[in-house]
Biopython code that builds the backbone (N, CA, C, O; Angstrom):
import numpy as np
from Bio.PDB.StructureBuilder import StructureBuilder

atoms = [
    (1, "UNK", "N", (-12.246, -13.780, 89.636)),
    (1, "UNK", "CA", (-11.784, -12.904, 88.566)),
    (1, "UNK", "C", (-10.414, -13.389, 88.108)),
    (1, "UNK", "O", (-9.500, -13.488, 88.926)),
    (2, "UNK", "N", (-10.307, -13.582, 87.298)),
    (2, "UNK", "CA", (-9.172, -14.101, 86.737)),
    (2, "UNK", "C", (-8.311, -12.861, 85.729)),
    (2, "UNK", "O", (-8.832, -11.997, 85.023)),
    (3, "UNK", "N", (-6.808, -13.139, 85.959)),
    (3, "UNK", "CA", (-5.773, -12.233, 84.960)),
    (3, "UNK", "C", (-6.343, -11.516, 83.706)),
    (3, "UNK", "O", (-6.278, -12.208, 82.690)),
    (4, "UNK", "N", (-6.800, -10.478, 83.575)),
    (4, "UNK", "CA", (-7.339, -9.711, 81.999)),
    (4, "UNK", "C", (-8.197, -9.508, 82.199)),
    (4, "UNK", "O", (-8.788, -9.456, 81.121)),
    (5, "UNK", "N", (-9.238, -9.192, 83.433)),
    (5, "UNK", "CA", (-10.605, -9.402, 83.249)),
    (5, "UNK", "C", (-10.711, -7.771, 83.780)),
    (5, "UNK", "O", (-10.335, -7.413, 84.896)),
    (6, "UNK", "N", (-11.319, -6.831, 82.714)),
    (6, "UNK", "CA", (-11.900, -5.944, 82.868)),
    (6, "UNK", "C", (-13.104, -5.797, 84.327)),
    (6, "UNK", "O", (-13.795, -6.792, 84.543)),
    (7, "UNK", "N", (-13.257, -4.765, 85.097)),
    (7, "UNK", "CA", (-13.962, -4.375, 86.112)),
    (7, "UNK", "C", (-15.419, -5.076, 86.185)),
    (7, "UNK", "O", (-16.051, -5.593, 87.107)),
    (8, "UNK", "N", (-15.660, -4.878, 84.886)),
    (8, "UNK", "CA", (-17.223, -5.206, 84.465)),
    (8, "UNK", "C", (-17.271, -6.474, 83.878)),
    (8, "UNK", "O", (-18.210, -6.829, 83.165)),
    (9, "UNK", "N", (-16.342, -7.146, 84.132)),
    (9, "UNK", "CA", (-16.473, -8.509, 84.313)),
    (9, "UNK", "C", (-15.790, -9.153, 82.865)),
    (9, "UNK", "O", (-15.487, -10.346, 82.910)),
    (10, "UNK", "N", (-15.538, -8.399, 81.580)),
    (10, "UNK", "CA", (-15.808, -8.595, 80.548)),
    (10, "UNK", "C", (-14.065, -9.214, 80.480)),
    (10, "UNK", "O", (-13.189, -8.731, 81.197)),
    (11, "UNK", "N", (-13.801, -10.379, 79.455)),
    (11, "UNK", "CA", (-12.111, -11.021, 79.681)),
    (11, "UNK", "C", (-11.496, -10.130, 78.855)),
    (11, "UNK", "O", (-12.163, -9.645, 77.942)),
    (12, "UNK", "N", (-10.359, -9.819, 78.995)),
    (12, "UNK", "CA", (-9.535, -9.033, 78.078)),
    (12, "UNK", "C", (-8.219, -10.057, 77.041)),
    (12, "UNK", "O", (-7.170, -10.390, 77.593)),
    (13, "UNK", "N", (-8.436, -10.352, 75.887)),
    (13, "UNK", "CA", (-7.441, -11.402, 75.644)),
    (13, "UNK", "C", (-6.038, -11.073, 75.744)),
    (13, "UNK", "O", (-5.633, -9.931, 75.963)),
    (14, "UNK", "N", (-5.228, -12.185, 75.566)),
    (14, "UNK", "CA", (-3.697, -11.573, 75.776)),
    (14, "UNK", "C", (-3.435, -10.823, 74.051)),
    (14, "UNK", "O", (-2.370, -10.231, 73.874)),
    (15, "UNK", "N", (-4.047, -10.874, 73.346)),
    (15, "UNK", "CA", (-3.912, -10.175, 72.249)),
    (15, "UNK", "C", (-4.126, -8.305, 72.592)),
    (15, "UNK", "O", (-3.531, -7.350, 72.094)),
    (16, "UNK", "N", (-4.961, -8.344, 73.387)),
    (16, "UNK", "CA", (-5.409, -6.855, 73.582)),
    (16, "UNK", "C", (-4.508, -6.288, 74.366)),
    (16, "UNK", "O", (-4.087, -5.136, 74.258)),
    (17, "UNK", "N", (-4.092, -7.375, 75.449)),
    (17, "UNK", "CA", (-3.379, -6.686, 76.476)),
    (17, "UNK", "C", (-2.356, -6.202, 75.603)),
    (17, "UNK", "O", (-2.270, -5.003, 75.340)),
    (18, "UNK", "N", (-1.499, -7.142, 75.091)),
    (18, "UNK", "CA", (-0.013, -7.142, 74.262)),
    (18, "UNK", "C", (0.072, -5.759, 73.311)),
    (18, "UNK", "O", (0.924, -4.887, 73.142)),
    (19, "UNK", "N", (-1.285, -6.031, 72.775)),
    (19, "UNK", "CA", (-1.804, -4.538, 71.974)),
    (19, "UNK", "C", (-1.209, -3.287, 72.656)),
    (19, "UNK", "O", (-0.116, -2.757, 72.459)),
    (20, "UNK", "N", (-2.341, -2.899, 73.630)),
    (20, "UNK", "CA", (-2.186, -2.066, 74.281)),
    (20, "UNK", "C", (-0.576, -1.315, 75.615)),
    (20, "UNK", "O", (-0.347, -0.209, 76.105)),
    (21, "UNK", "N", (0.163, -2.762, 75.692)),
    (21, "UNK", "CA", (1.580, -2.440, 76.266)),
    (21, "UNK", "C", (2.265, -1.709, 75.204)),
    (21, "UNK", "O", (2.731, -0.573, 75.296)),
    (22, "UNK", "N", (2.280, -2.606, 74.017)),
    (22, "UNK", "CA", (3.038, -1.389, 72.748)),
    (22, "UNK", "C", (2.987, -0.398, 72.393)),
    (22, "UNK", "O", (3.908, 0.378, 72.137)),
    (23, "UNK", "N", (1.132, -0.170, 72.267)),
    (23, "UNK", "CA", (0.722, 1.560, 72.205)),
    (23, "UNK", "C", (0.485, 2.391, 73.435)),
    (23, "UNK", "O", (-0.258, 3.372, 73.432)),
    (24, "UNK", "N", (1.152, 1.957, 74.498)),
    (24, "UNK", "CA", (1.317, 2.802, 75.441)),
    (24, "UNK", "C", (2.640, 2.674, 76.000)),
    (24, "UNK", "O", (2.636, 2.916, 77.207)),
    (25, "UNK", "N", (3.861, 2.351, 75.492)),
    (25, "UNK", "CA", (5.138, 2.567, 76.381)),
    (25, "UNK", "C", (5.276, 3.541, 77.812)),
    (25, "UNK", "O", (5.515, 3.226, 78.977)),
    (26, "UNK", "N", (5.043, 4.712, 77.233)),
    (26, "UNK", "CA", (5.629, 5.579, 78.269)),
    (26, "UNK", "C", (4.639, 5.324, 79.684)),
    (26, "UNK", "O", (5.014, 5.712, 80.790)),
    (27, "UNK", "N", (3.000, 4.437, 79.409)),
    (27, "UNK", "CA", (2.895, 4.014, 80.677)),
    (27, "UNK", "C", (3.251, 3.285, 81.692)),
    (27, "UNK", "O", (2.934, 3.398, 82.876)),
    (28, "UNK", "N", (4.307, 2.106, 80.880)),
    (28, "UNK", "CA", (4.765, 1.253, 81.769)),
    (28, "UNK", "C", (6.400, 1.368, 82.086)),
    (28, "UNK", "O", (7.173, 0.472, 82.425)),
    (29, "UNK", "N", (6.645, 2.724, 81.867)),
    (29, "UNK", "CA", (8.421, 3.396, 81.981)),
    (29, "UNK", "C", (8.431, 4.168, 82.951)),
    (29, "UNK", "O", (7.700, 5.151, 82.822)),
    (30, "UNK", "N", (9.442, 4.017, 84.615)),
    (30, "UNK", "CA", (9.544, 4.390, 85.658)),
    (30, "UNK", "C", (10.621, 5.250, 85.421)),
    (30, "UNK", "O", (11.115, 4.830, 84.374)),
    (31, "UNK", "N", (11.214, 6.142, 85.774)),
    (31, "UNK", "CA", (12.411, 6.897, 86.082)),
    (31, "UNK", "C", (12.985, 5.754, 87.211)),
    (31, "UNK", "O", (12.181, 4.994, 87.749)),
    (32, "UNK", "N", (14.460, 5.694, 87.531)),
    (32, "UNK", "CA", (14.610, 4.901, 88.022)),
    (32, "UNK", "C", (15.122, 5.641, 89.547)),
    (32, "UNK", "O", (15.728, 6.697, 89.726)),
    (33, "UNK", "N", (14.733, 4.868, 90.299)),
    (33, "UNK", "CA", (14.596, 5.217, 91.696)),
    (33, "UNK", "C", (15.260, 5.005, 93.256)),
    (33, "UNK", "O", (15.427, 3.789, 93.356)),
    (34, "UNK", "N", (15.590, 5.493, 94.183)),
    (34, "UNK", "CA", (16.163, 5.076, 95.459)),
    (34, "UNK", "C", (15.904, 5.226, 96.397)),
    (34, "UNK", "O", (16.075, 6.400, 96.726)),
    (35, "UNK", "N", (15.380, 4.381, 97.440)),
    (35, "UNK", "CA", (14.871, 4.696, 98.742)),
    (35, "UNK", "C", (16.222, 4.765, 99.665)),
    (35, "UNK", "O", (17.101, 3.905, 99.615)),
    (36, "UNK", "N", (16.251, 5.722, 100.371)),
    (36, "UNK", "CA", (17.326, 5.767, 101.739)),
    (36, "UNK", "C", (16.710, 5.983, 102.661)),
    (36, "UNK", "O", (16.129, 6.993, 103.057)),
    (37, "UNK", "N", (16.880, 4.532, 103.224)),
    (37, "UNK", "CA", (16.462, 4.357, 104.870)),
    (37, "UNK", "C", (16.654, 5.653, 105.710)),
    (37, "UNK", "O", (15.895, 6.407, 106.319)),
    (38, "UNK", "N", (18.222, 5.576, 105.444)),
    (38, "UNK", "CA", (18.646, 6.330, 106.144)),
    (38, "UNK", "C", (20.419, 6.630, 105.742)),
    (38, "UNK", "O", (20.823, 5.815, 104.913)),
    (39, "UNK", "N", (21.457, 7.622, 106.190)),
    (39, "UNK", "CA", (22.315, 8.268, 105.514)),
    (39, "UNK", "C", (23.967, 8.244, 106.499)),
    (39, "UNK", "O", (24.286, 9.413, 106.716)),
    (40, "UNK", "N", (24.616, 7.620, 106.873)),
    (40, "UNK", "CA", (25.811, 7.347, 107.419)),
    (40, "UNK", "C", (27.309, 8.738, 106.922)),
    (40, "UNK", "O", (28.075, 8.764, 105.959)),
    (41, "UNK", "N", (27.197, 9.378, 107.732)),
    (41, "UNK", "CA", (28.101, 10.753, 107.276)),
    (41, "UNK", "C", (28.977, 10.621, 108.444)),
    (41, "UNK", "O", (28.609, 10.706, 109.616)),
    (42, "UNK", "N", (30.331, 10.376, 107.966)),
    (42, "UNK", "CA", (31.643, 10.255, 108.405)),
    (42, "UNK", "C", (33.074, 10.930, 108.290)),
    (42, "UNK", "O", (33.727, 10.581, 107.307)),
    (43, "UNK", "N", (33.675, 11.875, 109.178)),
    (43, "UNK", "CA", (34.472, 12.829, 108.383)),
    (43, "UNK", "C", (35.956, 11.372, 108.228)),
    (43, "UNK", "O", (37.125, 11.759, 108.238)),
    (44, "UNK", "N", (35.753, 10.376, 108.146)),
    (44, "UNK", "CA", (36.941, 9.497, 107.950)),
    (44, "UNK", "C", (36.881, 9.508, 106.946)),
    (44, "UNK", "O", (37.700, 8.884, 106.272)),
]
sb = StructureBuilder()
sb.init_structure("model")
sb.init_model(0)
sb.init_chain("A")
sb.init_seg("    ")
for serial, (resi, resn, name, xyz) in enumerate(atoms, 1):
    if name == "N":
        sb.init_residue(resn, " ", resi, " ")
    sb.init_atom(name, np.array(xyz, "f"), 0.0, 1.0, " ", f" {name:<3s}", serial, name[0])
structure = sb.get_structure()
């Protein structure tokens, strides 16, 4: 299976893809994010 290729086997061109990133922004927009391991609290 190669890059673009729909489930059902069918290729998706980079025209469609490109298509579809533009008319869908807000699917590919994260809030931006922070993992903490863990939290170091020091009364110095």
């Amino acid at each position: 299976m190669t890059l673009g290729t729909r489930t059902l086997g069918v290729a998706i061109s980079d025209e469609e893809i490109s298509e579809y990133y533009e008319n869908n922004p807000d699917a590919f927009i994260e809030e931006e994010t922070v993992i903490a391991e863990y939290v170091i609290l020091d009364k110095d």
